[in-house]
C-alpha positions as CSV (number, residue, x, y, z in Angstrom):
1,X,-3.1,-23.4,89.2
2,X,-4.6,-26.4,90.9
3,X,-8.2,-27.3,91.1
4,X,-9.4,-26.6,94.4
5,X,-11.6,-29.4,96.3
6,X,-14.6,-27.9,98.7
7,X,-14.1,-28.7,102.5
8,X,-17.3,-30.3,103.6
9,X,-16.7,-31.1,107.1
10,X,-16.7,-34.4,109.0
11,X,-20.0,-34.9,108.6
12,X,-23.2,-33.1,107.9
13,X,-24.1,-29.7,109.2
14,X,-21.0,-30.1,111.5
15,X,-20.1,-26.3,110.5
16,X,-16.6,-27.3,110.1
17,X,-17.1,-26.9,106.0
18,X,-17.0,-24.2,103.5
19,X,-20.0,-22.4,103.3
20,X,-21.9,-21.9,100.0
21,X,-20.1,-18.8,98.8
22,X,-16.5,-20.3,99.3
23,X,-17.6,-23.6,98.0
24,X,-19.1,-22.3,94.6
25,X,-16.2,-19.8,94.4
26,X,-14.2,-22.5,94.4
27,X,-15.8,-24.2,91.8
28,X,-15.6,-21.5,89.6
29,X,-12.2,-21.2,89.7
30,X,-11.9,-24.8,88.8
31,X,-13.7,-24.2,85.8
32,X,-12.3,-21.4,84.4
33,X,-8.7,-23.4,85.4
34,X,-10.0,-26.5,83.1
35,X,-11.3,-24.4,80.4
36,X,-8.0,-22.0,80.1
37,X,-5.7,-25.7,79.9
38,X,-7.0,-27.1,76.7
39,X,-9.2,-25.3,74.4
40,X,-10.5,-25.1,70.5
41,X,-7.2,-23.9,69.2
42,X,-4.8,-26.3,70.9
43,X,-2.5,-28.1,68.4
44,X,0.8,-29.9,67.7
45,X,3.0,-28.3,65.7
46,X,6.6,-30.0,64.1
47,X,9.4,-27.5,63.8
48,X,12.5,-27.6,61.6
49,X,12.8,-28.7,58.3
50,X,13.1,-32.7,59.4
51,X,9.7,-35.1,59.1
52,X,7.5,-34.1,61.3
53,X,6.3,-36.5,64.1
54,X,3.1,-34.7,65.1
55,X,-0.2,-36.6,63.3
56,X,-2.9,-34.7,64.2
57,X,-5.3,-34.0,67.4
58,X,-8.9,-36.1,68.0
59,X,-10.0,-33.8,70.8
60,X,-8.2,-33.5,73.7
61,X,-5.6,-36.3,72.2
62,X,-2.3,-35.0,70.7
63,X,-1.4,-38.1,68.4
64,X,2.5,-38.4,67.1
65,X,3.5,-41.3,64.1
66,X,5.8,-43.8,65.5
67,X,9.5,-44.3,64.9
68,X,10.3,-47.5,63.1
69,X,13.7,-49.5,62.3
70,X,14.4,-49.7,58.8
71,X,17.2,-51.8,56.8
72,X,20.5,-51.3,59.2
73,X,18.8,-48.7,61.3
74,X,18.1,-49.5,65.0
75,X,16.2,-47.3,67.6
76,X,16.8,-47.1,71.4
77,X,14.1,-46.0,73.9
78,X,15.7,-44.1,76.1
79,X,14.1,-42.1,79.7
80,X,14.4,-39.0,78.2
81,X,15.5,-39.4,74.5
82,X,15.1,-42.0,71.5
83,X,18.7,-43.2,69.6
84,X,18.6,-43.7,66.0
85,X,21.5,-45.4,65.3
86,X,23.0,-46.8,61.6
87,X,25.3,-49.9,61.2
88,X,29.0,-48.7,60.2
89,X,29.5,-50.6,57.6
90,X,28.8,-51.4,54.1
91,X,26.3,-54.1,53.9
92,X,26.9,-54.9,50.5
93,X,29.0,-53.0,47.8
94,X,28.5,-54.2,44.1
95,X,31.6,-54.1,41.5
96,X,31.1,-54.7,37.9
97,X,34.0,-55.1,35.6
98,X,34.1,-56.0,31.8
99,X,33.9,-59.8,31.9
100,X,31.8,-60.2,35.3
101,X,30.8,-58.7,38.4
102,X,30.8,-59.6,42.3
103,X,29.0,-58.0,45.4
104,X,30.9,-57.9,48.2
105,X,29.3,-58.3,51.5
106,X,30.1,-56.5,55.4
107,X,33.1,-58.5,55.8
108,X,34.2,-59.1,52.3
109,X,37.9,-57.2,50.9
110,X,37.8,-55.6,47.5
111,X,41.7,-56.9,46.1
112,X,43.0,-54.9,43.0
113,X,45.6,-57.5,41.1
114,X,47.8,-56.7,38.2
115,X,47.9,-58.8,35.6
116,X,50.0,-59.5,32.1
117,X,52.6,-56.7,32.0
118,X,50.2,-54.8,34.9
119,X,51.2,-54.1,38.8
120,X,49.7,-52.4,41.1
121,X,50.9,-50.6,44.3
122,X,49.4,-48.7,47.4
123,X,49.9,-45.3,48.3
124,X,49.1,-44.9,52.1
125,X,49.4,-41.4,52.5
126,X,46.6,-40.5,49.4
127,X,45.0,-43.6,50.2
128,X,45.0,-44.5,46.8
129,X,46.0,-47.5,44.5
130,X,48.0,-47.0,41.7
131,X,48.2,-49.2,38.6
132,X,51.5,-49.1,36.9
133,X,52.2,-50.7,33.4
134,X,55.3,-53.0,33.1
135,X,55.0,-54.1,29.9
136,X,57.1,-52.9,26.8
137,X,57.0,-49.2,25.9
138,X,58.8,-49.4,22.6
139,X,58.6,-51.2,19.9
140,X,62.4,-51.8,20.1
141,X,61.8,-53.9,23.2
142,X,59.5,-56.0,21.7
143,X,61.0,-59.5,21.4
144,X,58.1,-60.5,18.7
145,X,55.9,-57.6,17.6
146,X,53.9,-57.9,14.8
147,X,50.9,-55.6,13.6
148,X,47.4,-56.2,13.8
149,X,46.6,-53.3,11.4
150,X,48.2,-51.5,8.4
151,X,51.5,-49.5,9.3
152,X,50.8,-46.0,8.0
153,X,54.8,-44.7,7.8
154,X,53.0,-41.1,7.7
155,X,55.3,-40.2,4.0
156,X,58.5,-41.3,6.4
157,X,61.8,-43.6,5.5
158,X,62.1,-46.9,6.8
159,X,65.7,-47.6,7.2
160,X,68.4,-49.7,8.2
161,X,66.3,-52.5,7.3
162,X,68.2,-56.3,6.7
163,X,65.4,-58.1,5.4
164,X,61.8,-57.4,3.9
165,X,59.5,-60.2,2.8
166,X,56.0,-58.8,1.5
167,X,53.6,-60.1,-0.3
168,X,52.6,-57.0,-2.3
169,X,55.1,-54.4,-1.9
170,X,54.1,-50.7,-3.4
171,X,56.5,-48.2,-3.7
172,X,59.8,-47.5,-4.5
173,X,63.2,-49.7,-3.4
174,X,67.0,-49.3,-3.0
175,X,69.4,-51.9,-1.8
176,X,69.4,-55.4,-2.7
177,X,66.3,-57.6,-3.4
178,X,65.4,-61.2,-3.4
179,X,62.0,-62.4,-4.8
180,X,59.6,-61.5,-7.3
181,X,58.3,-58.4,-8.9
182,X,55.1,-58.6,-10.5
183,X,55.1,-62.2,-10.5
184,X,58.5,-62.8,-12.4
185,X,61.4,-63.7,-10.1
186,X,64.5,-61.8,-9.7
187,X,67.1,-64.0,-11.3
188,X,65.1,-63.2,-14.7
189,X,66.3,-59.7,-14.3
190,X,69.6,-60.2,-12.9
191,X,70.7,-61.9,-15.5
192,X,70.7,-58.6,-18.2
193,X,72.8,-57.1,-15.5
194,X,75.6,-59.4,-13.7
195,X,75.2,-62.2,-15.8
196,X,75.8,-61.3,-19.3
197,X,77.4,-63.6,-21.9
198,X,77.9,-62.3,-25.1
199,X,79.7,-65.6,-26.3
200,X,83.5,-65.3,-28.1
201,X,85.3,-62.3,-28.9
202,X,84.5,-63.4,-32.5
203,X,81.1,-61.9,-32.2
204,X,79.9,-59.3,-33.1
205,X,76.8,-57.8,-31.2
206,X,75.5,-54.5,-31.8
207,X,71.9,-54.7,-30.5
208,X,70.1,-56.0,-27.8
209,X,68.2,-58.0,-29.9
210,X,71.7,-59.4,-31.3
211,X,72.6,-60.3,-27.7
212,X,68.7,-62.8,-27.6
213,X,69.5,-64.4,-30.4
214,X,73.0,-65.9,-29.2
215,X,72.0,-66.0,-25.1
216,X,68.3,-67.8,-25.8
217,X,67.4,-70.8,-27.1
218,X,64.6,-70.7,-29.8
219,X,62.2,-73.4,-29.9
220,X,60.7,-73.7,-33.3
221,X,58.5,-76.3,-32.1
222,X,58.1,-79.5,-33.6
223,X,56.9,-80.4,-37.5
224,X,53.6,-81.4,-36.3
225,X,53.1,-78.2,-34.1
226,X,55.3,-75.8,-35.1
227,X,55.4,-72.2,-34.3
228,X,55.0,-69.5,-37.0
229,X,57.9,-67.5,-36.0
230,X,59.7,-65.7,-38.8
231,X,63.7,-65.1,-37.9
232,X,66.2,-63.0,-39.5
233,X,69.6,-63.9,-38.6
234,X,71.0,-61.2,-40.9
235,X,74.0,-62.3,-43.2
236,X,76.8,-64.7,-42.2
């Protein structure tokens, strides 16, 4: 309803206005009009779940809070609507690895490179990059392996083997071997096996300890050092 204005004439007492009744019905009306458009219990309200705009009322002032651009936000006034819009892109995108780490800015490209024994590949239907391992599998293919640890054969057999050289070697051995055993080379050994020389036919050795006595050398020392060894050849 609009307010309604009082007709009073052209000029005074011309009896071309409304007269008192009509004019102060009019006025009336107006009041009432003006009192029924705003009153007491006249607030904003914000609807939704989202942040409300509405602030709060200072009498017959509704006041709302004020949209602001933030960090790759931009807002557009519109006649009849206000666009938010964000950028598209990733403004920066950090990547840490073991040994370092980069940030990659908007117009930066992440690369994924393979390296010793490592390639990587691109599958452009799972969008995905794959990392595949081109080194040696086996230790068969190894062209110089060597252990950084202990080899724990887990009670198994080694075999086939051409050649072992070890510092302390545990453990029992068949086949040939060339090099000490408890500190006291091999050729010690070999000799009470391949090498035996039990002299002419004319002896006559019926011990072991016969066999020393012809196949080693004594050494009595000399007459101002000698040794206190006491020998019995037997009877000749």
């Amino acid at each position: 309803m609009a307010i309604e204005l009082i007709n009073i004439g052209t000029f005074a007492n011309d009896g071309t206005g409304d007269d008192l009744r009509e004019a102060f019905e009019k006025v009336n009306r107006s009041l009432e009009d003006l009192d029924l458009r705003l009153d007491d219990k006249t607030e904003g309200v914000n609807t939704g779940s989202g942040v409300g705009v509405f602030k709060n009322r200072v009498g017959y002032e509704l006041q709302f809070k004020s949209l602001v651009e933030g960090s790759n936000i931009s807002i557009t006034d519109n006649t009849d609507s206000i666009t938010i819009s964000a950028a598209d892109s990733i403004q920066s995108l950090p990547i840490v690895s073991d040994s370092g780490s980069i940030v990659l800015g908007t117009q930066d490209t992440l690369r994924v490179n393979g390296g010793t024994g490592i390639s990587t590949t691109v599958d452009t239907g799972n969008k995905s990059v794959i990392v595949n391992y081109d080194g040696f599998t086996s230790l068969s293919a190894e062209t110089a392996p060597s252990l950084t640890a202990s080899l724990d054969a887990n009670s198994q057999n080694i075999d086939n083997v051409n050649e072992i050289t070890a510092v302390n070697f545990i453990g029992n051995l068949t086949g040939s071997m060339t090099g000490t055993v408890n500190g006291v080379s091999d050729t010690r050994f070999k000799r009470f096996f391949s090498d035996l020389d039990f002299g002419d036919f004319g002896q006559n050795l019926t011990s072991f300890i016969d066999y020393l006595v012809v196949a080693f050398d004594v050494d009595l020392g000399t007459i101002e050092d000698p040794f206190d060894y006491n020998l019995d050849f037997g009877s000749f």
